[in-house]
C-alpha positions in Angstrom: -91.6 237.4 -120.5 -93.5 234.1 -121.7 -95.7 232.6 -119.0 -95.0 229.2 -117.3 -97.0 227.1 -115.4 -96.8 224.2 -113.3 -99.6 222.3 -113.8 -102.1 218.7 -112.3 -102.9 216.7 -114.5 -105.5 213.3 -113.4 -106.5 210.5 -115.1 -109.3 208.0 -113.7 -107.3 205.3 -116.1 -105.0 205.3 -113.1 -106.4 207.1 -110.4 -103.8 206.6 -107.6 -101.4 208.7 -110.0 -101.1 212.6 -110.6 -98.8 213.8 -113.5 -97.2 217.2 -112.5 -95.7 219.1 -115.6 -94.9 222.2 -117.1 -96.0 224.5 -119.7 -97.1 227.6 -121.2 -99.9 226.9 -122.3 -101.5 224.1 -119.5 -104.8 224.0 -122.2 -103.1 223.2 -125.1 -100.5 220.2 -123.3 -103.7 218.7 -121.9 -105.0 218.6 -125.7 -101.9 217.3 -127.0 -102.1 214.2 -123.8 -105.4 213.5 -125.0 -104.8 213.3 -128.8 -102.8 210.2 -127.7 -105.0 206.7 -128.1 -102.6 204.9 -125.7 -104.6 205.8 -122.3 -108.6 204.2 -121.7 -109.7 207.7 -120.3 -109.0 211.4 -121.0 -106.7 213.4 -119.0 -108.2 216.2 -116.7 -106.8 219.3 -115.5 -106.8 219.6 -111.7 -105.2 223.3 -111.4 -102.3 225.7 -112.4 -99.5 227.1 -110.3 -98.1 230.6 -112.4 -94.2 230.4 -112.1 -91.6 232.9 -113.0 -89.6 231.1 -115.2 -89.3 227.6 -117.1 -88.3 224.3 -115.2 -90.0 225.3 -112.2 -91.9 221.8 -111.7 -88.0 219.9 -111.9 -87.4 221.9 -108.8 -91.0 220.4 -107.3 -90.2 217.0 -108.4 -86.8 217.4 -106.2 -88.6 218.7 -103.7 -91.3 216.0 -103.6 -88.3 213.7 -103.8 -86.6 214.9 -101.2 -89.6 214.4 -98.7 -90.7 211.1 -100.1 -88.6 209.1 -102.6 -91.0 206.8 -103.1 -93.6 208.8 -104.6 -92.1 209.4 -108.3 -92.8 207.0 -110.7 -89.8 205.2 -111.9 -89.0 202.2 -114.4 -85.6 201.0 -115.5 -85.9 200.5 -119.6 -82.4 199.0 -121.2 -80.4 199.5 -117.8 -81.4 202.8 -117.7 -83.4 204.8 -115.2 -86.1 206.9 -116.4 -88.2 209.1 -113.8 -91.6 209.8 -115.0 -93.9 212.8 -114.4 -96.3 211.0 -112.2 -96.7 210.9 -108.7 -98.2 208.2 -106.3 -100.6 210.8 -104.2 -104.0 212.4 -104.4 -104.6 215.6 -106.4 -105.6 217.2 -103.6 -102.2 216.0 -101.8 -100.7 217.5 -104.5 -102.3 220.9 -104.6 -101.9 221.4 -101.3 -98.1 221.5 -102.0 -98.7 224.4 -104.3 -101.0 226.1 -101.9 -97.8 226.0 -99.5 -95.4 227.1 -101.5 -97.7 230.2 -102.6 -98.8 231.2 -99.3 -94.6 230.9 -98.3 -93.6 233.7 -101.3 -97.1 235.7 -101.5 -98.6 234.6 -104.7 -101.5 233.3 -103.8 -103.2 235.1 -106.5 -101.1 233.0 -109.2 -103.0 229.8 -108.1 -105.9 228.6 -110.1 -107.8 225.3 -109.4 -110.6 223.9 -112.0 -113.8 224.0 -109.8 -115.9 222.3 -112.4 -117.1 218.6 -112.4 -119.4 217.4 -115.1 -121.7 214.6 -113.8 -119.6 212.2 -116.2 -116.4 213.0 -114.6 -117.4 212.8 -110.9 -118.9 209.2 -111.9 -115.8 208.3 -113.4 -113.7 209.6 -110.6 -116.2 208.4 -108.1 -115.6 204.7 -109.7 -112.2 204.8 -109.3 -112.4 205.7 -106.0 -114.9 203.2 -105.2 -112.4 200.4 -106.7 -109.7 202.1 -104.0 -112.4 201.4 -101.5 -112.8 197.4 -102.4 -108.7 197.1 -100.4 -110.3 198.2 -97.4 -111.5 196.5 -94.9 -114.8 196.3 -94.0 -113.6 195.9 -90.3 -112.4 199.9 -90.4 -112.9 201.8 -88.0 -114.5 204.8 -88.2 -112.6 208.2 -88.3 -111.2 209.6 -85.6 -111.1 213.6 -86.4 -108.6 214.3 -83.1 -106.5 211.5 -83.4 -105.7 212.6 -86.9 -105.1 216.0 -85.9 -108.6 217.2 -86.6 -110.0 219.3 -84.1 -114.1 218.9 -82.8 -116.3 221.4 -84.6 -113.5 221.8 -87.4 -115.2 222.4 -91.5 -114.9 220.0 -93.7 -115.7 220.7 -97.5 -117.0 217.9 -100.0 -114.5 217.1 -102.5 -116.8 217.7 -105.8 -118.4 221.3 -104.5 -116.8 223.2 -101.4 -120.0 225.1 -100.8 -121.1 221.8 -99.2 -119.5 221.9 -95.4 -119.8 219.7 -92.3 -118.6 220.0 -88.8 -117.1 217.2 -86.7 -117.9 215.9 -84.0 -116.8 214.0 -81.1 -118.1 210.4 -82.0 -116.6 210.6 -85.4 -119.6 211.7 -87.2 -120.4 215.4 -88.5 -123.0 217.7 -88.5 -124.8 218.5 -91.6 -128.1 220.8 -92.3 -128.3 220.3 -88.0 -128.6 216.4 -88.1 -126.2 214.2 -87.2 -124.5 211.6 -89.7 -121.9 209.1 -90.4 -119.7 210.6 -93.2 -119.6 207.6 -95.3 -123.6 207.7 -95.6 -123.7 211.2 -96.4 -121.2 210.9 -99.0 -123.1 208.2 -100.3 -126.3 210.6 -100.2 -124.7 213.3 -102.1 -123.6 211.3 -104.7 -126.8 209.6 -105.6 -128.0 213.1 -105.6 -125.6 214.2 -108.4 -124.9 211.1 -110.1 -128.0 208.9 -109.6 -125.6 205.7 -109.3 -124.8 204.0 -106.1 -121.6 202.4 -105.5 -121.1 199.9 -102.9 -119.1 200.1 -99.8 -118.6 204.7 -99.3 -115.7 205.6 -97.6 -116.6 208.9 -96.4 -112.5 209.9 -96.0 -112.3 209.4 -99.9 -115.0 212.2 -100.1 -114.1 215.1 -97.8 -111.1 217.2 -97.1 -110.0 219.4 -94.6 -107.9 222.2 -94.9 -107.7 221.3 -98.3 -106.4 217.7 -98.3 -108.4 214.5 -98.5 -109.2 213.0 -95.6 -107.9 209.7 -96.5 -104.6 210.8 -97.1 -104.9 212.5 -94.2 -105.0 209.1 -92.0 -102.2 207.7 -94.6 -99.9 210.5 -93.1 -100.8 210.0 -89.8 -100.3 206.2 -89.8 -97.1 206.7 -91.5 -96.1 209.0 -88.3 -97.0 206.4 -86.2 -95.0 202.9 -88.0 -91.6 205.7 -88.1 -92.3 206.2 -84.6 -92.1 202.9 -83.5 -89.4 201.7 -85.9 -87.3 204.4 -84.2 -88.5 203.3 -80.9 -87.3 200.0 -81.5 -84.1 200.9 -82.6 -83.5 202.9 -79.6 -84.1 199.1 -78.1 -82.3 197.1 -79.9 
């Protein structure tokens, strides 16, 4: 039987994007998107979920659908609706569905993730973030780890090497090497260290995950809880 995969796909060209495909050959569909000349920046492959037969990732794109419809990209061309591949969310966001769906049937060992980052693609990742970070404002408060569901003394892993972990702690800063620090300033730190450029204006969220998922989208779930929660609340009013 011919393997399929379900694969990520990123692209700093639009960094708020993921495309989610699939194919037999995840190497060789990546070459073919980056023999195109119609994108500024190469596509990168984020992971591979092994799946038992073809069409697997139409079945994810329901699912997705069916939990958010807002997250498939969509354009209507002639009067007619066509659904893209991409998805509004983070690659991590994204992987973390796979994760889920492995750990619910047992085959965890069909997962694979790309560990590697050359320098070039963290900086170019890292700029795209950084341009996220400029809609921010610079009023934000800082993280609050139990408020998001985060408990005190909780790992969190960077996003560009998971060997380097922090703990929380209760004033919204973490522990790292036995100091204390603000997460935004030791992302910052680490990625001077491994890219020698500075960006302006870290947001440590963008940086970190727990559990697997970025910390930022993290919050974005959270505070998506909370506006449902009083909508409803003032429906029950009204």
């Amino acid at each position: 039987m011919v393997k399929n995969f379900i694969y990520i796909f990123t692209n700093p060209s639009f960094s708020k994007y993921v495309k989610i495909g699939s194919a037999t050959d995840p190497q060789k569909r990546l070459n073919d998107a980056n023999s195109s000349t119609w994108t500024p920046k190469a596509f990168r492959l984020y992971g591979t979920y092994e799946t038992a037969g073809e069409n697997a990732d139409k079945i994810l794109h329901k699912l997705i659908e069916r939990l958010d419809d807002e997250l498939r990209v969509s354009d209507v061309v002639k009067g007619h609706e066509r659904k893209r591949e991409f998805f509004e969310m983070s690659p991590e966001k994204a992987w973390a569905i796979l994760e889920d769906i492995a750990t619910i049937s047992g085959t965890e060992k069909r997962l694979w993730k790309n560990e590697k980052w050359t320098t070039d693609e963290m900086i170019e990742d890292a700029s795209s973030t950084s341009n996220d970070d400029k809609t921010v404002s610079k009023a934000s408060k800082r993280f609050d780890f139990e408020k998001c569901g985060i408990p005190l003394g909780s790992t969190l892993k960077f996003k560009y090497d998971d060997t380097i972990q922090v703990k929380t702690l209760a004033d919204g800063n973490v522990e790292y090497k036995g100091e204390k620090i603000s997460l935004s300033k030791l992302s910052e730190n680490l990625m001077v260290e491994r890219t020698g450029k500075r960006w302006k204006g870290y947001q440590g969220p963008a940086y970190f995950t727990f559990d697997g998922k970025l910390l930022k989208d993290i919050k974005a779930d959270y505070m998506a809880a909370q506006r449902q929660t009083a909508n409803e609340a003032d429906d029950e009013q009204n």
